[in-house]
Rosetta silent file (secondary structure, phi, psi, omega in degrees, C-alpha in Angstrom):
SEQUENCE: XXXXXXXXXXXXXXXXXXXXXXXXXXXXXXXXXXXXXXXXXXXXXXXXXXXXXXXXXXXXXXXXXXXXXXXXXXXXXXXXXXXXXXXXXXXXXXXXXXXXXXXXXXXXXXXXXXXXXXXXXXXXXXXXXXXXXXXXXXXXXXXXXXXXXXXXXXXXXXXXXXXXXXXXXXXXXXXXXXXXXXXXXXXXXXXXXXXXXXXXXXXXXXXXXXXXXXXXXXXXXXXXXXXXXXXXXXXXXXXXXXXXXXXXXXXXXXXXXXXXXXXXXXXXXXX
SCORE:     score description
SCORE:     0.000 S_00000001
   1 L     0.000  134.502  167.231   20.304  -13.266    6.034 S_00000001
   2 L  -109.506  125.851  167.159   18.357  -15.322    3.132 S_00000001
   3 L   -37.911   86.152  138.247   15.515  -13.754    1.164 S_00000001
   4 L    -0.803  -87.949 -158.978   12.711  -15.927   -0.559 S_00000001
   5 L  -145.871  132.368 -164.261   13.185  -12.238   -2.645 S_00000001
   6 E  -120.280  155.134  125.802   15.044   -9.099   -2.315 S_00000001
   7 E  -132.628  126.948 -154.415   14.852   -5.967   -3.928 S_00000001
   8 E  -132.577  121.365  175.505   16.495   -2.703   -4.123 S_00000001
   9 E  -145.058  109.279 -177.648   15.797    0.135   -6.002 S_00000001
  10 E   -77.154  144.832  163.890   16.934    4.160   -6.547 S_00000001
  11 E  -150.844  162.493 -173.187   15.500    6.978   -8.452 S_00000001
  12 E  -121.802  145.082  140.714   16.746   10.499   -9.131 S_00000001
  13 E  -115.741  153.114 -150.208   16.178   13.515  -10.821 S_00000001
  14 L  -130.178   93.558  170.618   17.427   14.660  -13.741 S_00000001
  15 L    67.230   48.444  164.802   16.655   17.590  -15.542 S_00000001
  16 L    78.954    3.475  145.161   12.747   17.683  -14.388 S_00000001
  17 L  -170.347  156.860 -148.119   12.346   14.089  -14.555 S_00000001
  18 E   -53.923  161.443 -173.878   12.646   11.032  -12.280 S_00000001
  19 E  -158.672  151.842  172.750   14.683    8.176  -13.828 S_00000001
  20 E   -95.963  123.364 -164.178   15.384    4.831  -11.960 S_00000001
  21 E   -83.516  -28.375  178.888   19.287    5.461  -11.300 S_00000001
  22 E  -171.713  137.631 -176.277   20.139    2.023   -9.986 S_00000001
  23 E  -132.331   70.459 -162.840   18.469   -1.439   -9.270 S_00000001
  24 E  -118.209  128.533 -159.259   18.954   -4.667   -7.951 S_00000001
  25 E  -139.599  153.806 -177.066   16.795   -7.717   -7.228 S_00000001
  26 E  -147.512 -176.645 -137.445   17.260  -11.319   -6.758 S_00000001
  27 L   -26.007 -147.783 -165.926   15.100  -14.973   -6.393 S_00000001
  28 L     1.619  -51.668 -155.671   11.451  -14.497   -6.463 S_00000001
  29 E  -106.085  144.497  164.479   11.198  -10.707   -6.913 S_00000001
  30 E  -133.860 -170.831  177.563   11.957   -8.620  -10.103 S_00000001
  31 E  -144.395   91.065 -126.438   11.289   -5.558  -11.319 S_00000001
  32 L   -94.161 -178.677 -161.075    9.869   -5.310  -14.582 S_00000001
  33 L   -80.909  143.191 -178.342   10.958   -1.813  -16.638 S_00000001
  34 L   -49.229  153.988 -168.074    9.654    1.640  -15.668 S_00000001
  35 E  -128.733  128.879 -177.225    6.461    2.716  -17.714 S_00000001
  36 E  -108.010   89.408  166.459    6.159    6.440  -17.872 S_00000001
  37 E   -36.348  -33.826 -156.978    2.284    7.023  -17.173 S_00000001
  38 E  -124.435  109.810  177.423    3.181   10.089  -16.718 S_00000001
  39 L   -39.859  -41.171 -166.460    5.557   12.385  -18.811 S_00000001
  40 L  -131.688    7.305 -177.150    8.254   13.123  -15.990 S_00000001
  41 E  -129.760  113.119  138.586    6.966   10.249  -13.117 S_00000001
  42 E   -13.821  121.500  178.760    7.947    6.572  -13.420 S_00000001
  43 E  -127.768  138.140  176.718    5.412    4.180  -12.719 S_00000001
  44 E  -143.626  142.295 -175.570    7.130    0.677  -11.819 S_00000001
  45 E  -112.293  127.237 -171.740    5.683   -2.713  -11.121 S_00000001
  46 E   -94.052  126.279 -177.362    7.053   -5.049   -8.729 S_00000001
  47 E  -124.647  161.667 -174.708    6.390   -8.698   -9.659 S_00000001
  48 E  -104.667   97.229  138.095    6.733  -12.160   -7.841 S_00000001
  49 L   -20.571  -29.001  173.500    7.826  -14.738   -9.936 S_00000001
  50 L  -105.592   11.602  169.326    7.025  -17.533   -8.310 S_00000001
  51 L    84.021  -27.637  175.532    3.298  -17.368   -8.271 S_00000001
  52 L  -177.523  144.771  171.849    2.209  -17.055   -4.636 S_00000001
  53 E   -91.743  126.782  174.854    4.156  -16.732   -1.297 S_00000001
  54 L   -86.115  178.069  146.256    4.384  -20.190    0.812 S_00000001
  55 L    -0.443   79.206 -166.873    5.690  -21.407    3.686 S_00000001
  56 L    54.152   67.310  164.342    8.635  -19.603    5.661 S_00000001
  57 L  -111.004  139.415 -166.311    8.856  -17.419    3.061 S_00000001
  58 E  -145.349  107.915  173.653   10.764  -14.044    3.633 S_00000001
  59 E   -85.617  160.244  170.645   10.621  -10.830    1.231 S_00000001
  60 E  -159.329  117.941  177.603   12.412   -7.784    1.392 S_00000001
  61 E  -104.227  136.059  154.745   11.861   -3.695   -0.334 S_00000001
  62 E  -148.773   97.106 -102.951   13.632   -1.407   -0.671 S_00000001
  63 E  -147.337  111.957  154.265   12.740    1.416   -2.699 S_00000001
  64 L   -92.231  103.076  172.890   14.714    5.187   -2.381 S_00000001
  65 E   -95.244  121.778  151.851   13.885    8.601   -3.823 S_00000001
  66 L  -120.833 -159.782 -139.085   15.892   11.136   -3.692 S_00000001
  67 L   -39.548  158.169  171.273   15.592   14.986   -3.599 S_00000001
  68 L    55.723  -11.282  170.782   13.058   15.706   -6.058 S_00000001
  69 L   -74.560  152.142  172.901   12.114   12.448   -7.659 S_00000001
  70 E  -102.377  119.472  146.737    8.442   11.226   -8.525 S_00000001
  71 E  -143.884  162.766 -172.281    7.703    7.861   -8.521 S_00000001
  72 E  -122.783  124.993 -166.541    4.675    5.844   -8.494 S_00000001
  73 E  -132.570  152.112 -164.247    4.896    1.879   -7.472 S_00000001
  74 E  -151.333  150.230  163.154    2.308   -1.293   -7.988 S_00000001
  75 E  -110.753 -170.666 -159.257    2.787   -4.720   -8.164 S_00000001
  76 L   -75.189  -46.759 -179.598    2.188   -6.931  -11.096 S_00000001
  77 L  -129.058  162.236  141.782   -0.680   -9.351   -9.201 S_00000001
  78 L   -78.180  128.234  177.115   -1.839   -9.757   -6.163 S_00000001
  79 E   -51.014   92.413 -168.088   -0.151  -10.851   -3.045 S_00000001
  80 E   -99.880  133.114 -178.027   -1.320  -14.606   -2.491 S_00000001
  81 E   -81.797  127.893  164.238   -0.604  -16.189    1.122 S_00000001
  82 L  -123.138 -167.650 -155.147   -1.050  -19.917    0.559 S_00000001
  83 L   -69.434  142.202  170.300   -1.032  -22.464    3.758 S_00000001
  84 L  -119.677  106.743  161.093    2.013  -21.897    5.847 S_00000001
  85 L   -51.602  -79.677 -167.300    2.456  -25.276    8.070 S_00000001
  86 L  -109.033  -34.964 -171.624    5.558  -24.276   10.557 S_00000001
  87 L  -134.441  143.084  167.394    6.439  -20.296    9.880 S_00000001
  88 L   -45.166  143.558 -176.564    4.716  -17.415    8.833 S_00000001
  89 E   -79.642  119.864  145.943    5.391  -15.693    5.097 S_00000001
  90 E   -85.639  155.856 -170.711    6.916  -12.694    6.172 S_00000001
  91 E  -157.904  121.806  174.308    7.504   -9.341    4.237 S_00000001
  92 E  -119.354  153.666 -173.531    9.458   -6.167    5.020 S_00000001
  93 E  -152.940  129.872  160.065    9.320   -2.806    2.689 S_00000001
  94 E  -117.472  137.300  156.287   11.443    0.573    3.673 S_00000001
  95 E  -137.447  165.627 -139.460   11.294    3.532    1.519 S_00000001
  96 E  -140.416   71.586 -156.290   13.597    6.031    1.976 S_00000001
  97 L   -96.721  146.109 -179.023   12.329    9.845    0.560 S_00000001
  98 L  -113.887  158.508 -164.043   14.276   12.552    0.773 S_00000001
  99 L   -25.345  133.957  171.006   13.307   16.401    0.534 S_00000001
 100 L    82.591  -27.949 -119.136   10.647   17.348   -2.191 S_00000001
 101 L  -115.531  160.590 -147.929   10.405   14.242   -3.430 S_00000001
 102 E  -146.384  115.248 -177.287    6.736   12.448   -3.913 S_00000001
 103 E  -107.267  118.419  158.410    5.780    8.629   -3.202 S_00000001
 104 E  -117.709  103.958 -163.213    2.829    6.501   -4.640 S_00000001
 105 E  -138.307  132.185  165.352    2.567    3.015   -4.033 S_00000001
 106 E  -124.068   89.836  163.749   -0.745    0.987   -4.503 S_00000001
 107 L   -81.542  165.786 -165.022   -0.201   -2.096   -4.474 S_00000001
 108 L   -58.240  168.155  124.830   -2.111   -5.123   -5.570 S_00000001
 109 L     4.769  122.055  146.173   -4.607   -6.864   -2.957 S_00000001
 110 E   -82.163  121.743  176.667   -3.378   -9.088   -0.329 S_00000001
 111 E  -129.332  139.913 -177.709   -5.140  -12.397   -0.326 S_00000001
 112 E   -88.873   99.553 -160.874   -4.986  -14.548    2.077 S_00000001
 113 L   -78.686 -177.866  168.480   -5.764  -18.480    1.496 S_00000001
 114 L   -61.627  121.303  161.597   -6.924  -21.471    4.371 S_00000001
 115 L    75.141   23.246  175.013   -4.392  -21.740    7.113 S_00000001
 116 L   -78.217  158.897 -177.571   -2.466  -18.546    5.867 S_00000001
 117 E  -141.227   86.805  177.787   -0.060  -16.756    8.424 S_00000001
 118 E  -103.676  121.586  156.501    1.278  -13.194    6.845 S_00000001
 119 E  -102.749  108.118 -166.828    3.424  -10.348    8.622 S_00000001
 120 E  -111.540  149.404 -169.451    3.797   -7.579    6.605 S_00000001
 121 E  -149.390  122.220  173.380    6.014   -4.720    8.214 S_00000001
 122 E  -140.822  116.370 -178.127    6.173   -1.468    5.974 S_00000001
 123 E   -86.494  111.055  167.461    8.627    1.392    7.210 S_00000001
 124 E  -125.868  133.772  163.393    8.989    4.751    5.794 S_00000001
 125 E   -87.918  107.772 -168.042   11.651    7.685    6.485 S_00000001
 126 E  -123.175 -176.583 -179.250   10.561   10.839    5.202 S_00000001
 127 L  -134.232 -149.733 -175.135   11.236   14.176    5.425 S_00000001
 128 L   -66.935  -35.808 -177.169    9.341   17.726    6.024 S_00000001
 129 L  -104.340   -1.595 -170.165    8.656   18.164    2.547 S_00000001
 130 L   -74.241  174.871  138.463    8.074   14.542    1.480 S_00000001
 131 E  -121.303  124.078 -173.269    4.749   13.291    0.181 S_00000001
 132 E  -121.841  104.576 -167.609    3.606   10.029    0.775 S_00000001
 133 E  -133.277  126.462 -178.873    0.602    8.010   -0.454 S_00000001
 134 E  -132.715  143.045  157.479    0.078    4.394    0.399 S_00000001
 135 E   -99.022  108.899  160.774   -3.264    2.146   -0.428 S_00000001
 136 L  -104.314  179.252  176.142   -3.658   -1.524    0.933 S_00000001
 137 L  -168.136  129.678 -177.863   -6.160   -3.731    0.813 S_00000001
 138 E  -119.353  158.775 -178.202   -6.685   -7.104    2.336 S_00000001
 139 E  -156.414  161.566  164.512   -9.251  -10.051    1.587 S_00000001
 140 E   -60.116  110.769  173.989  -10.427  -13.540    1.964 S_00000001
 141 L   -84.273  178.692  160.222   -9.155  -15.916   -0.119 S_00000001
 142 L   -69.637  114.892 -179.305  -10.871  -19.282   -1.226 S_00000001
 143 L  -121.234  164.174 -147.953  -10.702  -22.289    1.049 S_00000001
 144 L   -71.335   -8.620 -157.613  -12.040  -25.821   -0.415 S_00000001
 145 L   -93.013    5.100 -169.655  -14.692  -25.641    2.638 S_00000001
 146 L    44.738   22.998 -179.626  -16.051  -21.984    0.472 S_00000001
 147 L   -98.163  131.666  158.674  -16.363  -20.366    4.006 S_00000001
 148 L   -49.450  161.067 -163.483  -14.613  -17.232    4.452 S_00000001
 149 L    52.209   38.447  148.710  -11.587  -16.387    7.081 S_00000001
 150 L   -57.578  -15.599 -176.453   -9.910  -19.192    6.763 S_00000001
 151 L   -86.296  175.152 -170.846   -6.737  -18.001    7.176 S_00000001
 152 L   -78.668  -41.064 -173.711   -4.921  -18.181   10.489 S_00000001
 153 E  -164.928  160.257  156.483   -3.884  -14.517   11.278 S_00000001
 154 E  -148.469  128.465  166.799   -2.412  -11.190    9.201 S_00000001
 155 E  -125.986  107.726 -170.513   -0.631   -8.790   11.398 S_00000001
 156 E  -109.662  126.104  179.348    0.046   -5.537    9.120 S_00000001
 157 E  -113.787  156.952  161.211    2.527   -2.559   10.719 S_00000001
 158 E  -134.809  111.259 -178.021    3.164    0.751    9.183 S_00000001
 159 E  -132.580  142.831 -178.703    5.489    3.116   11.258 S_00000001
 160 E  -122.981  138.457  174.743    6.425    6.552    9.272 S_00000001
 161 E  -107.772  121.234  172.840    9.336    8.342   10.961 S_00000001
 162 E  -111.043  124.966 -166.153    9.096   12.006    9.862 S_00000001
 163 L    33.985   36.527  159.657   12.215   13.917   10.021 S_00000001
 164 L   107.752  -17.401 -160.555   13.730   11.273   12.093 S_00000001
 165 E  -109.796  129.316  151.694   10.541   11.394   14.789 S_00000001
 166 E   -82.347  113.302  176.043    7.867    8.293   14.473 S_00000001
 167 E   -78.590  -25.678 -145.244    4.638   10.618   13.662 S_00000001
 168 E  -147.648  147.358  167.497    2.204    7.697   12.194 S_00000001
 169 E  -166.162   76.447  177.062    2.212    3.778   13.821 S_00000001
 170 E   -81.577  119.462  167.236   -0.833    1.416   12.429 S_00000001
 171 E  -126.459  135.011 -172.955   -1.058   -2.021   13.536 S_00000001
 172 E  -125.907  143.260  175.118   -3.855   -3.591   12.071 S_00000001
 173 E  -136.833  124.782 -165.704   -4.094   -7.555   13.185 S_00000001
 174 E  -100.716  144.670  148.332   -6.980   -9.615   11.834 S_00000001
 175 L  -145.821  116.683  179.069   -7.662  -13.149   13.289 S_00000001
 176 H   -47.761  -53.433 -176.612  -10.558  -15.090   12.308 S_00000001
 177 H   -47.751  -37.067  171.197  -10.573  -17.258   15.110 S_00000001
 178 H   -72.353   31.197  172.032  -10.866  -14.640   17.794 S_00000001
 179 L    82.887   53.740 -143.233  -14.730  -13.586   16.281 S_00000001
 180 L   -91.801  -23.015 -158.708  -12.927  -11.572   13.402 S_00000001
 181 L  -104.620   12.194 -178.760  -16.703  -10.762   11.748 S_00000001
 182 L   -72.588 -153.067  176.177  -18.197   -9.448   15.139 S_00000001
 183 L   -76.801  166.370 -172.835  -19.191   -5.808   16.261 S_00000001
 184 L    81.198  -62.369  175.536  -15.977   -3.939   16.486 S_00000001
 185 L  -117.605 -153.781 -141.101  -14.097   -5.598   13.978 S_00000001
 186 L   -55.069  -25.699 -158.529  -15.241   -6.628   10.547 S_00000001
 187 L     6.611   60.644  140.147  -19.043   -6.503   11.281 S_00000001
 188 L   122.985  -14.953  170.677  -20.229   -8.706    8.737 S_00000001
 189 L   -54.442  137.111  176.139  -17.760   -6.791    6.029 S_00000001
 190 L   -95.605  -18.309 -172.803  -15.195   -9.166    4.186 S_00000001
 191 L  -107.605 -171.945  173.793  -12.370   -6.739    2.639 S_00000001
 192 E  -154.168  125.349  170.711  -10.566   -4.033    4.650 S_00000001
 193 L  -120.995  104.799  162.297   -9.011   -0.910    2.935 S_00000001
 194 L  -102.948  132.816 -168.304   -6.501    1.226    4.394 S_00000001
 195 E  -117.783  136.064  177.672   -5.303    4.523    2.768 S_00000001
 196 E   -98.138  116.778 -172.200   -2.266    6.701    4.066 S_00000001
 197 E  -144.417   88.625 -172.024   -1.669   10.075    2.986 S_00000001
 198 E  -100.029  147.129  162.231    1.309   12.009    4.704 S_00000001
 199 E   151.649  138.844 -138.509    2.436   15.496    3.096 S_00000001
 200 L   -76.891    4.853  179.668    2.504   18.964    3.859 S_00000001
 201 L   -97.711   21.481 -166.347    0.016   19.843    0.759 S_00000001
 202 L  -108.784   65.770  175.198   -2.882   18.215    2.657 S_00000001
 203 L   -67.733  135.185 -177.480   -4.265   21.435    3.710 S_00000001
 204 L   -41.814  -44.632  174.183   -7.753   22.422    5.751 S_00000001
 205 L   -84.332   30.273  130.270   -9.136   23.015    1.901 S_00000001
 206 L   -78.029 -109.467 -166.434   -7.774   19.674    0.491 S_00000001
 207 L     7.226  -68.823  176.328   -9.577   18.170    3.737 S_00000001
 208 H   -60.248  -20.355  175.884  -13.103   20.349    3.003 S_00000001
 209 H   -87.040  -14.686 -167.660  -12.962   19.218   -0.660 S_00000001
 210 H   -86.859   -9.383  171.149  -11.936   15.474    0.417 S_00000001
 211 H   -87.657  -12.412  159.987  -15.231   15.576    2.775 S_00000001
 212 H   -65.443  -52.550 -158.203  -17.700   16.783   -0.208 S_00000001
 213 H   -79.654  -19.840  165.659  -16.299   13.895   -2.075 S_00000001
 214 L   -93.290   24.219  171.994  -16.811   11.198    0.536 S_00000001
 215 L   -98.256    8.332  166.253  -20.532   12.180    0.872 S_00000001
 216 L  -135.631   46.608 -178.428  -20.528   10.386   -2.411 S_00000001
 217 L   -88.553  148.908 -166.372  -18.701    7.298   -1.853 S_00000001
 218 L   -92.475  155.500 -154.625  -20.490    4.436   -2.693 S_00000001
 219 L   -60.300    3.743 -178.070  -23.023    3.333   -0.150 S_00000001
 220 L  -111.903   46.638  177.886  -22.144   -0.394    0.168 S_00000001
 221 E  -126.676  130.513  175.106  -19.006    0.919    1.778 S_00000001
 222 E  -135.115   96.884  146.216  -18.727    1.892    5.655 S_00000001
 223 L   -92.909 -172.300 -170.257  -15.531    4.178    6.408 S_00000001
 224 L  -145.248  130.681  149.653  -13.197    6.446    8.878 S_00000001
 225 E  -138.981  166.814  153.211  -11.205    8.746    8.400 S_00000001
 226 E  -161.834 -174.246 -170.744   -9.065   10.969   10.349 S_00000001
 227 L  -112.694  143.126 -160.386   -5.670   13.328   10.458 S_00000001
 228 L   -87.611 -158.115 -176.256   -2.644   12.075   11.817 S_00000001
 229 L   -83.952  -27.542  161.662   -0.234   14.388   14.110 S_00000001
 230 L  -140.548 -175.855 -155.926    1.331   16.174   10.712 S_00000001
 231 L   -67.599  124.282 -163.915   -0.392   16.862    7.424 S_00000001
 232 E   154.305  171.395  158.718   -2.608   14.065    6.317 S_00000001
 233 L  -161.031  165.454 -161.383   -4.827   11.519    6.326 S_00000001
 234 E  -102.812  108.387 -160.550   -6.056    8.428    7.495 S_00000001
 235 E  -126.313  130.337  163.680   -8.864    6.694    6.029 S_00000001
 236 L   -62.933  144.311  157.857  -10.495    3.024    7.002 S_00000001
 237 L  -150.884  137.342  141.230  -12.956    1.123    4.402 S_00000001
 238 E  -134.712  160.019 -150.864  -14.910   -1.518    4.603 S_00000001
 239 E   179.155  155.490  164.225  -16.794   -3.448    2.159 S_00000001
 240 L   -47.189  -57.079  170.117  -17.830   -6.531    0.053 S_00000001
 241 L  -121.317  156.321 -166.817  -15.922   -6.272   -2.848 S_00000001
 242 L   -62.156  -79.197  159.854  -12.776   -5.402   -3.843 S_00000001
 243 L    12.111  -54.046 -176.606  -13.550   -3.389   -6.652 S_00000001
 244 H   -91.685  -16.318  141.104  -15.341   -0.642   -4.234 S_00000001
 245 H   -56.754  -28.605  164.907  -12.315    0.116   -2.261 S_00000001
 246 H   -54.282  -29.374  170.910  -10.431    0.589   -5.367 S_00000001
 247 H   -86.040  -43.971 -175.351  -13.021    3.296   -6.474 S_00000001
 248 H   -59.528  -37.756 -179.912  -12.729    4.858   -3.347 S_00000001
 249 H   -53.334  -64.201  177.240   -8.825    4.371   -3.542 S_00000001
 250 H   -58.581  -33.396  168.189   -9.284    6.393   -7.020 S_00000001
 251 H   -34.252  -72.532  169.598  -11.189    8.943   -5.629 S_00000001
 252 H   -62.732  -64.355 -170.599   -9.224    9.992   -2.969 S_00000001
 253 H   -50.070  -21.537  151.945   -6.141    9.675   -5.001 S_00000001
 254 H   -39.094  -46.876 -154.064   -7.703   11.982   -7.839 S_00000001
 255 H   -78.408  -31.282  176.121   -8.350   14.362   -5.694 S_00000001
 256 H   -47.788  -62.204 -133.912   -4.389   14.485   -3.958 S_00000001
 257 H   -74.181  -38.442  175.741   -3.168   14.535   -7.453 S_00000001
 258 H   -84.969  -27.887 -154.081   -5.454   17.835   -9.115 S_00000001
 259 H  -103.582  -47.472 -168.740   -5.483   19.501   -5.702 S_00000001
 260 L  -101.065  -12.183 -162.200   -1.410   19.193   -4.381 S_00000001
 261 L  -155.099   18.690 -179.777    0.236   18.740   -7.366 S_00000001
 262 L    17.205   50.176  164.390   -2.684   20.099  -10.253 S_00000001
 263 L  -116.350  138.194  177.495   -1.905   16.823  -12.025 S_00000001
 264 L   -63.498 -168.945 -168.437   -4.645   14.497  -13.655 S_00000001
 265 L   -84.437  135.206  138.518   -5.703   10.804  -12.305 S_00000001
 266 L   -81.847  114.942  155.345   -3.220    7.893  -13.191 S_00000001
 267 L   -91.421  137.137 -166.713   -4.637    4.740  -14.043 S_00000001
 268 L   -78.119    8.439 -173.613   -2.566    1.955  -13.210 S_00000001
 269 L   -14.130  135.291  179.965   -3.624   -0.569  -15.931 S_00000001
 270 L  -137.280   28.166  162.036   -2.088   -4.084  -16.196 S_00000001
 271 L  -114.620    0.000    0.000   -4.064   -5.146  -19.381 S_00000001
């Protein structure tokens, strides 16, 4: 089958810290070189080359840790949907973690333009012992008419198979046309943030400290949260600007990071 952009990538560990062991990518997507943020965890940024995804465009991730690796993944920009005419941009991402081993991927924004059509389908296999933390965030792009929701549809899946079992299955599907800013659905909010947290260190005290901290989230924000079927959580945001899911995004993820793994905050900087 042909990619708009493919990528494939392993990491290992080696003597107490993660290394990317092997890598391979082709049209659109690259992978620019690991940055260690971190003394013994990899931080790597996946970039698009081509400036925005079009028109029957079709991506593909594929991103493996095994035992015992760290790694932490971002992309370079944000994901921009521009008008798709006859087929939807599609995009699939699998990771693949294997015992012990600890996943963080925040990726940029998805924005969505006039007459966009995106399917994003992101699959993870994990195991008993994995940890897993994924942040998205979707928005309104600019159409020439300056009205918001312009695009046609976004239909975003997440299915997590835990030890082989699907545990976690989010379908989130926005379409403006069908009243996307009514009661129920957006209710007058423009951005959407969903946060992911699977991993067996997410313990009734992580939970009581992560509910002190979202009694100070900031108020022009209206979340959800709740715990999936194994150790985790699930959290909803909506809000005006990007910017205040991203502090919330930082929050929570502070708090994972000092509390499971008594590691400081990473900032992800791309300046």
């Amino acid at each position: 089958m042909n990619w708009s952009g493919l990528l494939q990538c392993t990491a290992v560990e080696r003597n107490g810290r993660t290394i990317v062991s092997d890598c391979y990518y082709e049209g659109a997507f690259k992978l620019a070189r690991p940055i260690y943020l971190h003394p013994s965890q990899p931080t790597i940024y996946l970039m698009h080359v081509g400036g925005g995804y079009v028109d029957g465009d079709r991506y593909k991730t594929e991103i493996s840790l095994q035992k015992q690796a760290r790694m932490i993944v971002t992309t370079q920009s944000a994901t921009k949907i521009y008008k798709t005419v006859k087929m939807p941009v599609q995009q699939y991402t699998s990771f693949f973690l294997d015992d012990q081993s600890v996943l963080e991927f925040f990726p940029d924004p998805v924005i969505a333009y006039e007459k966009a059509k995106f399917y994003q389908e992101t699959t993870v296999y994990m195991k008993e012992s994995t940890t897993f933390i994924y942040g998205d965030i979707i928005t309104p792009g600019w159409s020439e008419s300056g009205d918001l929701f312009r695009y046609d549809w976004i239909r975003s899946k997440l299915k997590i198979y835990h030890e082989g079992h699907l545990k976690l299955f989010d379908h989130l599907y926005l379409e403006p046309s069908k009243g996307i800013t009514g009661i129920f659905q957006m209710e007058g909010y423009t951005y959407i943030g969903s946060l992911f947290v699977v991993s067996p260190l997410i313990t009734k005290d992580v939970l009581k400290k992560f509910e002190k901290i979202a009694a100070h989230f900031p108020n022009e924000a209206h979340f959800g949260w709740s715990t999936p079927t194994v150790p985790g959580l699930v959290v909803r945001i909506l809000a005006r600007e990007t910017y205040i899911i991203e502090v919330i995004f930082q929050l929570i993820h502070q708090l994972i990071r000092e509390e499971c793994f008594q590691e400081e905050p990473i900032f992800l900087r791309k300046y």
